[in-house]
C-alpha positions as CSV (number, residue, x, y, z in Angstrom):
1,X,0.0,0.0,0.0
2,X,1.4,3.6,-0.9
3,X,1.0,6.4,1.5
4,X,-0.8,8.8,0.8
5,X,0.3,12.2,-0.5
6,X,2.7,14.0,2.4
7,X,0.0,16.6,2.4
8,X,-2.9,15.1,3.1
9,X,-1.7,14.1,6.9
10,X,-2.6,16.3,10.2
11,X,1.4,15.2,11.9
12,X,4.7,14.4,10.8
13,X,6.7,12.4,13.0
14,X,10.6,12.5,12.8
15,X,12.6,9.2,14.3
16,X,15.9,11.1,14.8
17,X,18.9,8.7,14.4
18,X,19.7,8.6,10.7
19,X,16.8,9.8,9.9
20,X,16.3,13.5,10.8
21,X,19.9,13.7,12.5
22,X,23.0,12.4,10.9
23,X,24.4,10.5,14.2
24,X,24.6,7.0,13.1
25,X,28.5,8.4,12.4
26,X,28.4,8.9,15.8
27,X,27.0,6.0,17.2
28,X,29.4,4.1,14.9
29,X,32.4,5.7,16.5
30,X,30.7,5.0,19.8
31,X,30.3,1.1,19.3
32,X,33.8,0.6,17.4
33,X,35.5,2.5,21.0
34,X,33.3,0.2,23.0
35,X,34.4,-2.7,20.9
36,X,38.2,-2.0,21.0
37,X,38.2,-1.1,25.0
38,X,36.7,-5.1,24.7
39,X,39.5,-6.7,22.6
40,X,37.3,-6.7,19.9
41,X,36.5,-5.3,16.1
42,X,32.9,-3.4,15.9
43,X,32.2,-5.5,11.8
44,X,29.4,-3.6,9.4
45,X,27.8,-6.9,10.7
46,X,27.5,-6.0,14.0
47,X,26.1,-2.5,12.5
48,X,23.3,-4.1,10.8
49,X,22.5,-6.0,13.7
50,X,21.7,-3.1,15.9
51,X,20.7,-0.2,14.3
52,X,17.2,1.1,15.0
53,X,16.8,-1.6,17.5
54,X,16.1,-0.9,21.4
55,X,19.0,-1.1,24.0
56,X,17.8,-4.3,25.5
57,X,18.0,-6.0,22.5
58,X,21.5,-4.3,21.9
59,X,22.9,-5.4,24.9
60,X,22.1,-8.9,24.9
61,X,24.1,-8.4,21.4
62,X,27.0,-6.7,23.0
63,X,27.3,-9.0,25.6
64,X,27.4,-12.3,23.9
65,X,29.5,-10.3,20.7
66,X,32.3,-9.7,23.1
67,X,32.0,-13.1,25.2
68,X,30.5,-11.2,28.3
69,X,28.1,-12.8,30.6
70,X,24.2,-11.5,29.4
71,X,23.9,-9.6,32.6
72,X,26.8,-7.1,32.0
73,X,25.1,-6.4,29.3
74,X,23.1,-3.4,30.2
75,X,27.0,-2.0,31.6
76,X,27.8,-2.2,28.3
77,X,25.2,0.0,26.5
78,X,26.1,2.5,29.6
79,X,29.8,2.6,28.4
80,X,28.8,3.3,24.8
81,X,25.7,5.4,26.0
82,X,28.1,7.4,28.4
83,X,30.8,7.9,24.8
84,X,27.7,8.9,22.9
85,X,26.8,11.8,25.3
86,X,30.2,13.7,25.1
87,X,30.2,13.2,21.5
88,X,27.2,14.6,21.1
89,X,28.0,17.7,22.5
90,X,30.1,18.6,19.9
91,X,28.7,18.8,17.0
92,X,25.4,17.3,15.0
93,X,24.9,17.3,10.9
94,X,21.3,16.6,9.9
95,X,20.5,14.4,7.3
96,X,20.0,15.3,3.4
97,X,16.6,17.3,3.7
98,X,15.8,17.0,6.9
99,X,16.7,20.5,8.5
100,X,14.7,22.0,5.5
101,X,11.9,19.6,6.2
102,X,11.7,20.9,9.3
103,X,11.7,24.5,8.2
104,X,8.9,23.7,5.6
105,X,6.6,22.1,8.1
106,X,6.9,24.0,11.3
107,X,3.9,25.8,12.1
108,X,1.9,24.9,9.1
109,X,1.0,21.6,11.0
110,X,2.0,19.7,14.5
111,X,5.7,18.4,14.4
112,X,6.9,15.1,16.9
113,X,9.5,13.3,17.3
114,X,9.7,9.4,18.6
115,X,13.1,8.2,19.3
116,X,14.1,4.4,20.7
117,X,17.6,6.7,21.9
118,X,17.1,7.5,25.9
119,X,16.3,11.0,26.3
120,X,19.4,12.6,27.6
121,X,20.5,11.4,24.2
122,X,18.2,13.0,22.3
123,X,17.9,15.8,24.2
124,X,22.1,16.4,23.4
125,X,21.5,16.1,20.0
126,X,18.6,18.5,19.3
127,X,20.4,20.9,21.6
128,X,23.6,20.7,19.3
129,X,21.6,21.0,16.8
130,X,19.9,24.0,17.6
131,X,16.4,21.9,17.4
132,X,15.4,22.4,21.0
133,X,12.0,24.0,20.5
134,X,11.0,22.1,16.8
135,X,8.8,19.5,17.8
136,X,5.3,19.5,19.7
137,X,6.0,16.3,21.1
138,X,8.6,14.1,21.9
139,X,8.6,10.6,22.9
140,X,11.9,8.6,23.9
141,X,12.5,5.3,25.0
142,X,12.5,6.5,28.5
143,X,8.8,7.2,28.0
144,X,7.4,3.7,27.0
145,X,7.7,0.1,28.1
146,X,8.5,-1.4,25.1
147,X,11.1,0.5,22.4
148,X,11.1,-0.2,18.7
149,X,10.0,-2.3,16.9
150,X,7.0,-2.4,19.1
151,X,4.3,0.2,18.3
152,X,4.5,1.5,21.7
153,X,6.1,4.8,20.9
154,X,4.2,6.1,18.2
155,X,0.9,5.6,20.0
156,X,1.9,7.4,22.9
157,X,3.1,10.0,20.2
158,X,-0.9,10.0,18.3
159,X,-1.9,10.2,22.1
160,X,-0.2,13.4,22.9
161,X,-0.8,14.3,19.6
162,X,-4.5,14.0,20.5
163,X,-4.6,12.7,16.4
164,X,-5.8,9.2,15.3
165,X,-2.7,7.3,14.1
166,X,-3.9,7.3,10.4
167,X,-3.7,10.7,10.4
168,X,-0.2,10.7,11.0
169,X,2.9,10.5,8.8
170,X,5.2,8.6,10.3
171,X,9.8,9.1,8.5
172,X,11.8,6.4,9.2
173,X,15.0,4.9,8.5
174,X,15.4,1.4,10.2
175,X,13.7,-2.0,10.2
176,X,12.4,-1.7,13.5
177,X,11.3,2.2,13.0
178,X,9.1,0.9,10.2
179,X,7.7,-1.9,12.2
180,X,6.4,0.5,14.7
181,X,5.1,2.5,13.2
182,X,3.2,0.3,10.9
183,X,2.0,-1.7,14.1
184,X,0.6,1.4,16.1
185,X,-1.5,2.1,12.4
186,X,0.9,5.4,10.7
187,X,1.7,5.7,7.5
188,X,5.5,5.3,7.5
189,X,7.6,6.5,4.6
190,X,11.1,5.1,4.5
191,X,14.6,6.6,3.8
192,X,17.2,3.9,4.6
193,X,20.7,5.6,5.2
194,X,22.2,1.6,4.5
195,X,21.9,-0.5,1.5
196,X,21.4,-3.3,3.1
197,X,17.9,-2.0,5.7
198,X,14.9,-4.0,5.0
199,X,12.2,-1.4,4.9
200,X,10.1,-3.1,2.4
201,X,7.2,-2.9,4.9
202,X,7.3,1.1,4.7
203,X,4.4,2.5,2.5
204,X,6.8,3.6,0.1
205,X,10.7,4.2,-0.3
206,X,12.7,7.2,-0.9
207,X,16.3,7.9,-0.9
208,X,16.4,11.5,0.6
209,X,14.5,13.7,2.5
210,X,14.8,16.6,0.0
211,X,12.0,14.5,-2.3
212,X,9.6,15.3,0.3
213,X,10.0,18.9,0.4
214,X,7.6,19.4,-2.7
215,X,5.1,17.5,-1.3
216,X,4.0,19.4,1.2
């Protein structure tokens, strides 16, 4: 099923890593440090195996990836998360579009973000990136039970939008971003920043932001 046009929706939604913010460079640097503290090589394998998806998931990854015993493996999110912060500090790029996506939209209808990143994270990166006071909503990881690729963020993010998910446009760029927001009932359009993301379950595919811009 296609979406329908960009246009016709009462909300955008913004995931933010990858997607609206360029800091999967960041959490790349983040995990290979992590990796070489732990004897070990951070592999475009072990990329694809975690982007997008939520910290409990990644550290059960990182723990049995670096031969650790499952329950150090929330420590070793924190070590990465704690990397992650300082880096984010210093400076954040937004994607191909995105900023003047942003620009487009804001005030001509309701802006949110949802984010499977905890929100001290998030809240480093919008401040770096001057994005502070953007988005109507914003719902992190910290906010929900269950992160992505359960459909628990974007409904608390139609509930505080006080909007019925199919009247919101959900932007993603991950597997698990997709599948959450197709579960809690959004459109989702896809931008994949990787080759090899499986968003075939997106409403329709597109390899920039900057196509959307147009369209609204």
């Amino acid at each position: 099923m296609r979406a329908d046009p960009p246009h016709r929706y009462r909300a955008v939604v913004f995931d933010m890593d990858g997607l609206l913010l360029d800091t999967e460079v960041v959490w790349q640097a983040a995990e290979e440090q992590l990796f070489a503290a732990h004897g070990t090589v951070f592999t475009r394998e072990d990329k694809m195996a975690v982007i997008g998806t939520s910290f409990d998931l990644t550290a059960r990854y990182f723990a049995e990836r670096l031969g650790q015993p499952p329950e150090q493996g929330p420590a070793l999110v924190e070590e990465m998360v704690l990397a992650m912060y300082d880096a984010l500090q210093v400076e954040v790029a937004g994607r191909p579009g995105a900023l003047e996506l942003v620009a487009r939209l804001r005030g001509r209808l309701p802006l949110a973000l949802a984010s499977n990143s905890p929100r001290r994270l998030v809240d480093a990166a919008l401040a770096t990136a001057r994005l502070t006071d953007v988005f109507d909503v914003i719902v992190t990881s910290d906010d929900v039970a269950l992160s992505k690729p359960a459909p628990d963020i974007y409904l608390l993010v139609c509930q505080r939008l006080g909007l019925e998910p199919a009247h919101v446009l959900a932007l993603e760029d991950s597997a698990a971003g997709v599948a959450s927001a197709k579960a809690a009932g959004l459109a989702c359009i896809a931008v994949p920043q990787f080759a090899e993301t499986d968003v075939a379950a997106a409403d329709r595919v597109i390899d920039s932001l900057e196509e959307l811009i147009p369209e609204f």
